[in-house]
C-alpha positions in Angstrom: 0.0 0.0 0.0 1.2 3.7 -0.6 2.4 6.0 2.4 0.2 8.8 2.5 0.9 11.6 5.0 -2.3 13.3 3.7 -5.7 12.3 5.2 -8.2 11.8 1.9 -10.9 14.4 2.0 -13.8 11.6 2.1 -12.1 10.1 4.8 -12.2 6.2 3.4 -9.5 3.8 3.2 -8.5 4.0 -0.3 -7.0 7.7 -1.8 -7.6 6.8 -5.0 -9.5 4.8 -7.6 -5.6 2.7 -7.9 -5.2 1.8 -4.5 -9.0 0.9 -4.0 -8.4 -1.7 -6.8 -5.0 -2.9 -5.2 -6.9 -3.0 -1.4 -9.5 -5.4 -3.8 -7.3 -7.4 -4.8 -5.5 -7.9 -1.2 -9.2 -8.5 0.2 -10.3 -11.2 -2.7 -6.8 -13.2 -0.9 -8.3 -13.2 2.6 -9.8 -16.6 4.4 -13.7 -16.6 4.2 -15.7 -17.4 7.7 -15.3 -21.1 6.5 -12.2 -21.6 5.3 -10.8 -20.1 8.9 -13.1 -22.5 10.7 -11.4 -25.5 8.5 -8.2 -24.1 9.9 -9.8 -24.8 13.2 -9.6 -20.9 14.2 -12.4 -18.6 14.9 -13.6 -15.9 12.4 -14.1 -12.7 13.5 -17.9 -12.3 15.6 -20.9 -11.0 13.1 -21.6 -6.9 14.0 -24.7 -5.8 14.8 -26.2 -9.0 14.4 -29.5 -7.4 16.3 -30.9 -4.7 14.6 -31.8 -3.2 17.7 -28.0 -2.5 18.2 -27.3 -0.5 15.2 -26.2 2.9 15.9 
């Protein structure tokens, strides 16, 4: 990923149309849920899995 010492103005994680395709391809490499339960690990807990806790 870049080094940016600028903050982008709509405050997301990508500065650029570029480095949103290069954080897709990084994220299309990552484990889903099941795969990391075949691994015997634990994925990462649902959010908000109750409505009523959305902010």
């Amino acid at each position: 990923m870049a080094n940016r010492k600028e903050k982008p103005e709509n405050s997301s994680m990508a500065m650029d149309e570029k480095e949103m395709k290069e954080l897709g391809k990084e994220m299309e490499e990552l484990d889903t849920n099941e795969q990391v339960k075949e691994k015997g690990r634990r994925p990462d807990p649902e959010q908000y899995a109750n409505d009523d806790r959305k902010g």
